[in-house]
C-alpha positions as CSV (number, residue, x, y, z in Angstrom):
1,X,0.1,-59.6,43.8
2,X,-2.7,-57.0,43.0
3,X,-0.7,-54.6,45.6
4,X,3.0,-56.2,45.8
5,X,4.7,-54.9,48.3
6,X,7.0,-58.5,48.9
7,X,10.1,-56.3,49.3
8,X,11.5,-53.5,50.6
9,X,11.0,-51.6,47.4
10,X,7.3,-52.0,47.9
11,X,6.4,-50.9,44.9
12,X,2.7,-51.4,45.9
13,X,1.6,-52.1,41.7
14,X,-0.4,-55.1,40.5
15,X,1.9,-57.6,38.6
16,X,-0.8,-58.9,36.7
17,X,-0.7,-56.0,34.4
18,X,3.0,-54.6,35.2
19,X,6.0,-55.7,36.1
20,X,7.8,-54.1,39.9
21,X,11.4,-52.9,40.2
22,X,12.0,-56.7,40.4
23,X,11.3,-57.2,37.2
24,X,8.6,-60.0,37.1
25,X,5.0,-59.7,36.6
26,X,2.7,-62.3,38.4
27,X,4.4,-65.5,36.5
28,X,6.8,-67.5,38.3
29,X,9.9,-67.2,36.4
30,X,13.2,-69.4,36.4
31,X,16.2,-69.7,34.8
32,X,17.7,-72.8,36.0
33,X,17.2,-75.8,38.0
34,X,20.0,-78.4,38.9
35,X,21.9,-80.1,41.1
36,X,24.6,-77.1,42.5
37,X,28.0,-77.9,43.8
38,X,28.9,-74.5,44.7
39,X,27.4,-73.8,47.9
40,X,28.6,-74.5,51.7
41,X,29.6,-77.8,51.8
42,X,27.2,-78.5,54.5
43,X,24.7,-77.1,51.9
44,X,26.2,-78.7,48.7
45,X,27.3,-82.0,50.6
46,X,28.5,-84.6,48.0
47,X,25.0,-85.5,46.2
48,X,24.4,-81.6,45.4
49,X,21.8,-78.9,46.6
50,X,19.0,-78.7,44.4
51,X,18.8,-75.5,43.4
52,X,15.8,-73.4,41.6
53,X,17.2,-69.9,40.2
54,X,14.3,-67.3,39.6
55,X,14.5,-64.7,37.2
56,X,14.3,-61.0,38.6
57,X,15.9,-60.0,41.5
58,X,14.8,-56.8,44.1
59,X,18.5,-55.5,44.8
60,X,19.9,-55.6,41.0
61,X,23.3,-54.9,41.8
62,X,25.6,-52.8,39.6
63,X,28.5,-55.9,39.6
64,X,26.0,-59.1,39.8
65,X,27.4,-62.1,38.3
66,X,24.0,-63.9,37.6
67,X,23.1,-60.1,35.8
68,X,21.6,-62.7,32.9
69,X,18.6,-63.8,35.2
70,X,18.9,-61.0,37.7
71,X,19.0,-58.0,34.9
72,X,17.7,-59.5,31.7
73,X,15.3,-62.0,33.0
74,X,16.5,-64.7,31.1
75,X,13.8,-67.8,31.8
76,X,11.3,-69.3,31.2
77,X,7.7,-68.6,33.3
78,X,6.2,-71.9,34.4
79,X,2.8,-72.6,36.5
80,X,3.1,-73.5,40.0
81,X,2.3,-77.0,39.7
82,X,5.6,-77.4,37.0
83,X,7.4,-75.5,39.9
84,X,5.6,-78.6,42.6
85,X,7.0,-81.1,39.9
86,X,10.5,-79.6,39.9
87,X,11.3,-79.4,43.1
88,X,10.5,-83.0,43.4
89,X,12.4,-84.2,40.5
90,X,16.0,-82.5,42.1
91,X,14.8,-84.6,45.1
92,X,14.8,-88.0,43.8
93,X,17.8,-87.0,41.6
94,X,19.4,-86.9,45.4
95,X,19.2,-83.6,46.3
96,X,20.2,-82.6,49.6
97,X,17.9,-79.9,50.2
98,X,15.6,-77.9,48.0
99,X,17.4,-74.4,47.7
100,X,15.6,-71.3,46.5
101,X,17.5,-69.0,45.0
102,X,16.6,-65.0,44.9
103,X,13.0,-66.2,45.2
104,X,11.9,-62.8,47.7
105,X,9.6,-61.1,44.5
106,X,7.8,-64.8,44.6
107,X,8.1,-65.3,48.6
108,X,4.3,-65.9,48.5
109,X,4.3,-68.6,45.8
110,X,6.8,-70.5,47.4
111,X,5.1,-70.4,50.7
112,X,1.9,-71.8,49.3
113,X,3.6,-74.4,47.5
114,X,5.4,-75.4,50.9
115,X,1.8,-75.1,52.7
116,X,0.8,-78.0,50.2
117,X,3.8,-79.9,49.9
118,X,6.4,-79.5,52.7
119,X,5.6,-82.5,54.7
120,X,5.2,-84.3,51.7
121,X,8.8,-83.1,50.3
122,X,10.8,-84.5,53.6
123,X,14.3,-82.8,52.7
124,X,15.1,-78.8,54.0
125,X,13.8,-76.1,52.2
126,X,17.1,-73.6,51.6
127,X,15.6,-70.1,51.5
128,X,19.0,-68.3,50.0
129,X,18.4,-64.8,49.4
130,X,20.3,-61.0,48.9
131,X,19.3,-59.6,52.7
132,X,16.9,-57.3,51.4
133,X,14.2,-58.8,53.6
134,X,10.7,-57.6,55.1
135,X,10.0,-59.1,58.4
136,X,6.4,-59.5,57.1
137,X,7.4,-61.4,54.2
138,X,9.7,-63.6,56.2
139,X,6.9,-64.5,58.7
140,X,5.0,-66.0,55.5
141,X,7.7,-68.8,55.3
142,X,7.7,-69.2,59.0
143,X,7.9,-73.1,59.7
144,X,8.4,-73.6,56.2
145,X,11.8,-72.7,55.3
146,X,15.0,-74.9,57.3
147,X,17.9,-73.0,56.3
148,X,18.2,-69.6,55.7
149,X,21.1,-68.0,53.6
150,X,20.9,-64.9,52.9
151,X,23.5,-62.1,52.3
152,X,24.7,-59.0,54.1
153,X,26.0,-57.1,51.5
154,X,26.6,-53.9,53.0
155,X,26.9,-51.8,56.5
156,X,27.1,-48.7,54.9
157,X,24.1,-47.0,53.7
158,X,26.2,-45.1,51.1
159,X,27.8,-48.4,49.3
160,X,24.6,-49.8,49.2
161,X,23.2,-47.0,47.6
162,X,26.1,-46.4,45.0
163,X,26.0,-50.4,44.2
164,X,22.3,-51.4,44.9
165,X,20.2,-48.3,44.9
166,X,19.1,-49.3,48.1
167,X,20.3,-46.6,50.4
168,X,18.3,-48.5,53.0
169,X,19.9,-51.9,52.6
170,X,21.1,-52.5,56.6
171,X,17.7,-50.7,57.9
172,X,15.9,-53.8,56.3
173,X,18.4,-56.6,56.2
174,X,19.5,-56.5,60.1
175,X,16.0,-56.6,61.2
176,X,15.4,-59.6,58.7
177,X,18.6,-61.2,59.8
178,X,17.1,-61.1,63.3
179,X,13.9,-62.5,62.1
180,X,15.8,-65.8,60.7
181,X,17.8,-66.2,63.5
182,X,14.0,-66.2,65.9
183,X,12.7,-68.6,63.7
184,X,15.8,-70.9,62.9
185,X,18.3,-69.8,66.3
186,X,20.1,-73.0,66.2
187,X,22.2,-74.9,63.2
188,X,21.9,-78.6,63.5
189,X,23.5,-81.1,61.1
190,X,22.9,-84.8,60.2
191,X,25.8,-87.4,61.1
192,X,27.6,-86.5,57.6
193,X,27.8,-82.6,58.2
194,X,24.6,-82.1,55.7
195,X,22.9,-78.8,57.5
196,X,19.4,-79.8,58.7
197,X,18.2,-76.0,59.8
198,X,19.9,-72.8,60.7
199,X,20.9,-69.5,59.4
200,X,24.3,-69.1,57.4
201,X,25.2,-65.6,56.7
202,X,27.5,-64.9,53.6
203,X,29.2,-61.9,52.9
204,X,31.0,-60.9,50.1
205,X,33.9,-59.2,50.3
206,X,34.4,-55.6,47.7
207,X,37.4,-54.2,46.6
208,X,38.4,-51.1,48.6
209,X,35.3,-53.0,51.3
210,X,37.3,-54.5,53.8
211,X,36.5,-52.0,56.3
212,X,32.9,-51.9,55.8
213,X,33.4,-55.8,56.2
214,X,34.6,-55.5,59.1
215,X,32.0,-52.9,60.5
216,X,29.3,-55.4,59.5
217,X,30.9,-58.8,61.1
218,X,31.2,-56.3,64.2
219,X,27.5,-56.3,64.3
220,X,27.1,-59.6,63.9
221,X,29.1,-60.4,66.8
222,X,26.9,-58.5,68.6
223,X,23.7,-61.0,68.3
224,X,22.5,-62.4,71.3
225,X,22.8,-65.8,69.0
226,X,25.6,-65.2,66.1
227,X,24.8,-66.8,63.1
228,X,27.3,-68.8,60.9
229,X,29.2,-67.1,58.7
230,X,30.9,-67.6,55.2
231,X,33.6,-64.8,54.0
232,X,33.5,-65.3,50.4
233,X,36.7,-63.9,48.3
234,X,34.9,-64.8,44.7
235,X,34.1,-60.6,43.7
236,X,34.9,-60.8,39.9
237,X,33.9,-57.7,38.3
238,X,30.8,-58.0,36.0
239,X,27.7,-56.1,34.4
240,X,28.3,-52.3,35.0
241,X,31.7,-53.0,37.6
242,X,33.8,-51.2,34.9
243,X,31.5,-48.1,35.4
244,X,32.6,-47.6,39.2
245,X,36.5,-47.3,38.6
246,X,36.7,-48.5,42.8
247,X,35.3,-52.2,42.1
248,X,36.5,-52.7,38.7
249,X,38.7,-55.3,39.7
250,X,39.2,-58.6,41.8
251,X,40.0,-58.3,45.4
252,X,43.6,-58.5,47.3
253,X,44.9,-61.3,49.1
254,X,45.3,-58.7,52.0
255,X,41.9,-56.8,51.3
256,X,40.6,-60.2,52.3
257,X,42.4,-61.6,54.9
258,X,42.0,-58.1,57.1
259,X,38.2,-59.5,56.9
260,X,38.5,-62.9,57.9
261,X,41.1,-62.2,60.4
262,X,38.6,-60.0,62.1
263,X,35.8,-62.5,61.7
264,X,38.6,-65.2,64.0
265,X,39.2,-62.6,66.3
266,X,35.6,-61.5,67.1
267,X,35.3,-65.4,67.2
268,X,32.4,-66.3,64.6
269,X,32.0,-69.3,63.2
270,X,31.6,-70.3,59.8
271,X,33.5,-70.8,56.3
272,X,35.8,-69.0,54.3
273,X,37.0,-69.4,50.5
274,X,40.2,-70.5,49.4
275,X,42.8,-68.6,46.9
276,X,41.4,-69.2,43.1
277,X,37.6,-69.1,43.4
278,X,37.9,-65.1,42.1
279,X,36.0,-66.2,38.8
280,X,33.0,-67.3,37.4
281,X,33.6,-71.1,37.2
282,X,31.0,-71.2,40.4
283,X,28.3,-69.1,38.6
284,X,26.0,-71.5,36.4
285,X,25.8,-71.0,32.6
286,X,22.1,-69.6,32.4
């Protein structure tokens, strides 16, 4: 990490004596581990993903609900073995997978720790991210990551900016999208509908979004190979929403029904939410 340049903020400092745009200096920080519910159910199945939330976060969006870790770092930093001995503990707690979440600022960590341990580990390896991808960081987990699910947050280069200060948010995540799909192009699942490998994309629908939304599910469609793809109605305001007057509020029934009814039409598969999720019972106390 003398020159970090994991993400597309490429920051190029050494984290051993500062910390990026991320956040984080060299030590691997987390905020949670667990058994999670909340995912796909093909992700989530009935025994639980285990999940491993890092601190820090290269996107920071202005309405994030995990702003606690994301914004203020709340964690703890651990070494790389504890990291090893937690991954295996969710495991023999039953874990269907091993699911790491916004772990992009630490992509390097995590794919020497899968070079040592993967075979060894013998469940999939979730790599669930916000988009903002490099291709050259993605090669690094190359044959070491099952699933990938990350999100597409925006099409437009001018949302993205407003909400992420990333004005460059589709240049990167398309191109990283395209990169999953070469090294995971198919989704297999076991005989109870747990996902083995593949790429799920999520997408989060914004107030006042929907036709960004659609613009986005349009490219999608267009993939030689389209991935999975969940619609998720959950957008509750938080952090700064209240500052952008647009967002400051939970979504419409119609708002998100124009997006999945486009998503059925340009025939993608994939998941939707139902009515009722549009709060933070999902999001884990951190």
């Amino acid at each position: 990490m003398a020159e970090c340049r994991l993400c597309p903020r490429n920051c190029g400092i050494d984290r051993d004596k500062s910390k990026g745009y991320c956040g984080c200096g060299s030590d691997i920080r987390i905020a949670k581990y667990m058994l999670h519910f909340g995912e796909e159910p093909c992700i989530s199945g009935t025994r639980g993903s285990g999940a491993v939330f890092f601190s820090g976060c290269s996107l920071r969006c202005v309405f994030c609900q995990n702003y606690p870790i994301s914004h203020d770092l709340k964690g703890e930093d651990i070494t790389p073995d504890r990291l090893k001995e937690i991954i295996f503990e969710l495991k023999e707690k039953g874990a269907h997978n091993i699911n790491f979440v916004t772990g992009t600022h630490y992509a390097d960590r995590i794919a020497e720790l899968l070079l040592d341990c993967k075979n060894e580990l013998g469940i999939p390896v979730v790599y669930n991210c916000g988009g903002y991808e490099k291709v050259e960081t993605l090669k690094m987990l190359d044959g070491l990551v099952d699933i990938y699910l990350p999100d597409m947050k925006y099409y437009s280069s001018e949302m993205s900016a407003i909400y992420s200060g990333a004005k460059d948010y589709s240049e990167y995540a398309l191109p990283a999208l395209e990169e999953m799909l070469r090294q995971q192009p198919e989704a297999e699942f076991d005989s109870d509908g747990i996902m083995r490998r593949g790429v799920i994309v999520r997408h989060l629908v914004l107030p006042k979004g929907y036709h960004d939304s659609m613009k986005l599910l349009d490219i999608l469609a267009t993939l030689p190979s389209p991935p999975l793809v969940s619609i998720m109605r959950q957008y509750t305001p938080c952090y700064n929403a209240e500052k952008y007057p647009e967002i400051n509020r939970k979504l419409t029934t119609f708002e998100y029904d124009k997006v999945t009814e486009h998503c059925a039409e340009l025939g993608l598969d994939g998941f939707m939410q139902e009515k009722g999720c549009e709060n933070l019972d999902m999001t884990p106390d951190f």
